[in-house]
NUBATI-693339 format. One record per residue (C-alpha): x, y, z; residue in three letters. Coordinates in steps of 0.5 Angstrom, whole numbers, padded with zeros to 4 digits, always signed. Example, Ala and Ser with C-alpha at 12.3 -4.5 7.8 and 13.67 -1.06 7.14 Angstrom:
% residues 2
+0025-0009+0016Ala
+0027-0002+0014Ser
% end
This chain:
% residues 247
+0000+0000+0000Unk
+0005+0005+0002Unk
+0007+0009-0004Unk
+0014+0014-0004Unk
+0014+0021-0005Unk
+0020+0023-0010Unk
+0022+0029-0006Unk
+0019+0029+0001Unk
+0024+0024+0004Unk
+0018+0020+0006Unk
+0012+0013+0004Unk
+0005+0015+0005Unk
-0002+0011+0005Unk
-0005+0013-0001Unk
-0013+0015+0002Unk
-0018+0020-0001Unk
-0017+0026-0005Unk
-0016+0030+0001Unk
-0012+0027+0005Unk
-0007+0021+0006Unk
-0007+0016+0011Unk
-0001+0017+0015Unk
+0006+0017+0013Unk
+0013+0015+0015Unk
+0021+0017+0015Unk
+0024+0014+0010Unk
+0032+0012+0013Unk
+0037+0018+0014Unk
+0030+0022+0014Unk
+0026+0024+0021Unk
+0019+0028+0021Unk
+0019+0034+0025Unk
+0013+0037+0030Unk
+0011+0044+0029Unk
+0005+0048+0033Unk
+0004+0055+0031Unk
+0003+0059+0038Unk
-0003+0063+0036Unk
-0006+0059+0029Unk
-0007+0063+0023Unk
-0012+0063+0017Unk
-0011+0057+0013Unk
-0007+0060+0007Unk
-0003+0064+0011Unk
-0001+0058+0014Unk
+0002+0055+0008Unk
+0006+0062+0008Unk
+0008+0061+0015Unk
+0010+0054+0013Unk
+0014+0056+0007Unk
+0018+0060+0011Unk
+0019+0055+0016Unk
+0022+0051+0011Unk
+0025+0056+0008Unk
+0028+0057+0015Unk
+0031+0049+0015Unk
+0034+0049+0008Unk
+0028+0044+0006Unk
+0024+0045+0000Unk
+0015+0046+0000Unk
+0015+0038-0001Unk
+0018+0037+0005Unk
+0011+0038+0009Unk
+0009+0032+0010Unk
+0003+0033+0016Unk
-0002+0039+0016Unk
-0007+0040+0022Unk
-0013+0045+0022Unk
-0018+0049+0027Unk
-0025+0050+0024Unk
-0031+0054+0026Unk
-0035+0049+0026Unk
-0037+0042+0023Unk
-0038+0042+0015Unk
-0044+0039+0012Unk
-0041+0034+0007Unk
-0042+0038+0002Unk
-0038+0044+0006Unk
-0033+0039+0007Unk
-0033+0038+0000Unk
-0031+0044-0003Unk
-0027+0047+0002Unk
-0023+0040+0000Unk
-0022+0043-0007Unk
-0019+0049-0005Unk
-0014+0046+0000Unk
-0012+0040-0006Unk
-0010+0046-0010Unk
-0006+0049-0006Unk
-0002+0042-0005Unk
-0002+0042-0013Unk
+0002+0049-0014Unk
+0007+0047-0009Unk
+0009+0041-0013Unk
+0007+0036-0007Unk
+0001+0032-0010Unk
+0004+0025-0013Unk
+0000+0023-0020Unk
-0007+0023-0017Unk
-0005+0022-0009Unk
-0005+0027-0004Unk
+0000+0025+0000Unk
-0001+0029+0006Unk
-0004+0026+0012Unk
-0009+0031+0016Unk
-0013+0033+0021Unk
-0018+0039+0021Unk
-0024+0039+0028Unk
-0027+0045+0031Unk
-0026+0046+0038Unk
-0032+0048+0042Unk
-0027+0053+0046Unk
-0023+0059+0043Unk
-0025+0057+0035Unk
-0023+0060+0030Unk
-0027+0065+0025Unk
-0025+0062+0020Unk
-0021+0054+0018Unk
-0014+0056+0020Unk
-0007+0052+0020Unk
-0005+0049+0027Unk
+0000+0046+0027Unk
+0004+0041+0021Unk
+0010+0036+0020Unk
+0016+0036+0016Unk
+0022+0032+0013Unk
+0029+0034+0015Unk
+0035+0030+0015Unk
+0038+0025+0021Unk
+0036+0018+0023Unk
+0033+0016+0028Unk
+0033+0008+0032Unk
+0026+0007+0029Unk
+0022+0011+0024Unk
+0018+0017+0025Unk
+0011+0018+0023Unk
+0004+0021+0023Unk
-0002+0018+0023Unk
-0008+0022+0019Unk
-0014+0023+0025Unk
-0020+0019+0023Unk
-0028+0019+0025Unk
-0032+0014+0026Unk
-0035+0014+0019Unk
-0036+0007+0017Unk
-0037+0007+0009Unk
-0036+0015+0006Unk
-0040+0012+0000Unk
-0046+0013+0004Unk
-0046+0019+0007Unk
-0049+0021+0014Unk
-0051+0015+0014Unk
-0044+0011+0014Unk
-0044+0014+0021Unk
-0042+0009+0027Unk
-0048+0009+0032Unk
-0050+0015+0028Unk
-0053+0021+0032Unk
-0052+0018+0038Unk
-0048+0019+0044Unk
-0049+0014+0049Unk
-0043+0011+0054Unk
-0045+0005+0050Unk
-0045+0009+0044Unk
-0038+0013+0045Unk
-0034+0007+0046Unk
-0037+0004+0039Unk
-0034+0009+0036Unk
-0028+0009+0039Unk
-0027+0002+0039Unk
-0028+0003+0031Unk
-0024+0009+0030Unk
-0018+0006+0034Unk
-0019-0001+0030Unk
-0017+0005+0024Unk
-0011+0008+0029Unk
-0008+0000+0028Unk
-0010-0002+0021Unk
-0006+0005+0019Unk
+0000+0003+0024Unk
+0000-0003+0021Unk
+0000-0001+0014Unk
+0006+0004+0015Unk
+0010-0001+0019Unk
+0011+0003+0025Unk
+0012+0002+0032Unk
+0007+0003+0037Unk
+0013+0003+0042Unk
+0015+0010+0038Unk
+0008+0013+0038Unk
+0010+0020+0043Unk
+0003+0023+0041Unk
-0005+0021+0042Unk
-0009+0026+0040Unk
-0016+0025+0043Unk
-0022+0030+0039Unk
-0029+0030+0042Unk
-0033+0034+0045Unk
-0037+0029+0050Unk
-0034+0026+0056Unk
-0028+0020+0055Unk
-0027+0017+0062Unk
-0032+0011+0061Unk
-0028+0009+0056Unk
-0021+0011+0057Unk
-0019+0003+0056Unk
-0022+0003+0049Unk
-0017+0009+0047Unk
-0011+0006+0051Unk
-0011-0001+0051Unk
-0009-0002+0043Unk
-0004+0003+0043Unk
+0000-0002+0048Unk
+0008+0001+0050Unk
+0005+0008+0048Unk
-0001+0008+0054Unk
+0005+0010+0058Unk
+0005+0017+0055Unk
-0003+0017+0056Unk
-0007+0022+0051Unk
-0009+0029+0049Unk
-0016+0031+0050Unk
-0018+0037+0046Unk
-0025+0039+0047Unk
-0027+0038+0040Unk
-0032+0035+0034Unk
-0030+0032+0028Unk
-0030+0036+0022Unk
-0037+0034+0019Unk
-0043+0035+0022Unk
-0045+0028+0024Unk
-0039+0027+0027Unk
-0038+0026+0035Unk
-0031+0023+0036Unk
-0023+0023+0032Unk
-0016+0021+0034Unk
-0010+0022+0030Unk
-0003+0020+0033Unk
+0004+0021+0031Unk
+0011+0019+0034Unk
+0017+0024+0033Unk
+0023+0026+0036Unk
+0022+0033+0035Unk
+0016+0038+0037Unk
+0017+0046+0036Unk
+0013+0050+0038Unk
+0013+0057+0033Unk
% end
């Protein structure tokens, strides 16, 4: 499944026209961690990356995660049309492979201090080095059974029972394990699990944790927040680096 990027110094999991499904260092190569202090409107983001990168003697194809704030959850076809925009920009800075679009997102509406408008909150990037194990970062997933049906592909959809959280958790971790299966990375290495809803998750933090193994001793960050589609009640992304920044 994994596929190379000619000039990003990284393999990634093809997945939709919007995203891949995560990616991973290739040798010689580690992915670093960047957060923005104060998140910026997404397009200015991209300049901000470019500066960065400009910054570290890197090219554009070395941007190889993007993580978005939004005002609130898109209706499908929202989703759709801010994705068009977003796959533009990828196409102008030369990073698409073919029809692939190699870059792993996440992109949820916080239910405090959202942003006005879909902003850039942080990404990740190629530099050179080698580490003992790979590098990675896994795209966030929501509990969205089979995209082709719309709302109704939604697990446990419009429910958010104890009962009903814990399914999608289940469901959407089981995705968190396929993907690192699929990258051939180290649960070992994960240093990062991002948790996004805006329900409670005390009853069924052992769903979370337990398929991440060695990695549960970091425990997990929790951001009050829904998924980006309306309909959505619950996401995880996670990556393992040896390197985060704050900018």
């Amino acid at each position: 499944m994994l596929r190379d990027h000619p000039t990003g110094n990284y393999r990634f999991i093809p997945g939709i026209t919007a995203f891949s499904s995560g990616v991973i260092a290739m040798p010689g190569h580690q992915i670093v961690h960047a957060t923005l202090g104060a998140p910026l409107p997404w397009r200015e983001g991209f300049t901000r990356i470019r500066a960065h990168l400009r910054e570290q003697g890197r090219e554009r194809t070395a941007l190889c995660g993007i993580e978005l704030r939004s005002p609130a959850p898109f209706t499908f076809d929202g989703f759709a049309k801010f994705n068009e925009g977003y796959r533009a920009v990828l196409a102008e800075w030369g990073i698409l492979v073919g029809d692939d679009n190699p870059i792993p997102r996440t992109n949820v509406a916080p239910v405090f201090a959202a942003p006005a408008e879909p902003s850039l909150y942080a990404f990740g990037y190629t530099i050179p080095g080698a580490t003992s194990t790979p590098t990675f970062i896994v795209a966030g997933a929501g509990e969205m059974g089979d995209r082709t049906q719309g709302p109704d592909g939604i697990v446990r959809k419009g429910e958010t029972s104890p009962e009903a959280m814990k399914e999608k958790a289940r469901f959407v971790m089981g995705i968190m394990q396929e993907r690192m299966r699929a990258l051939g990375a180290e649960w070992t290495r994960a240093t990062t699990i991002d948790v996004y809803t805006a329900q409670p998750i005390f009853g069924y933090l052992e769903d979370i944790l337990k398929p991440a193994g060695p990695a549960a001793i970091h425990g997990l960050r929790w951001f009050p927040s829904r998924p980006p589609i309306q309909g959505l009640e619950f996401e995880v992304d996670l990556r393992g680096v040896g390197r985060e920044l704050i900018l």
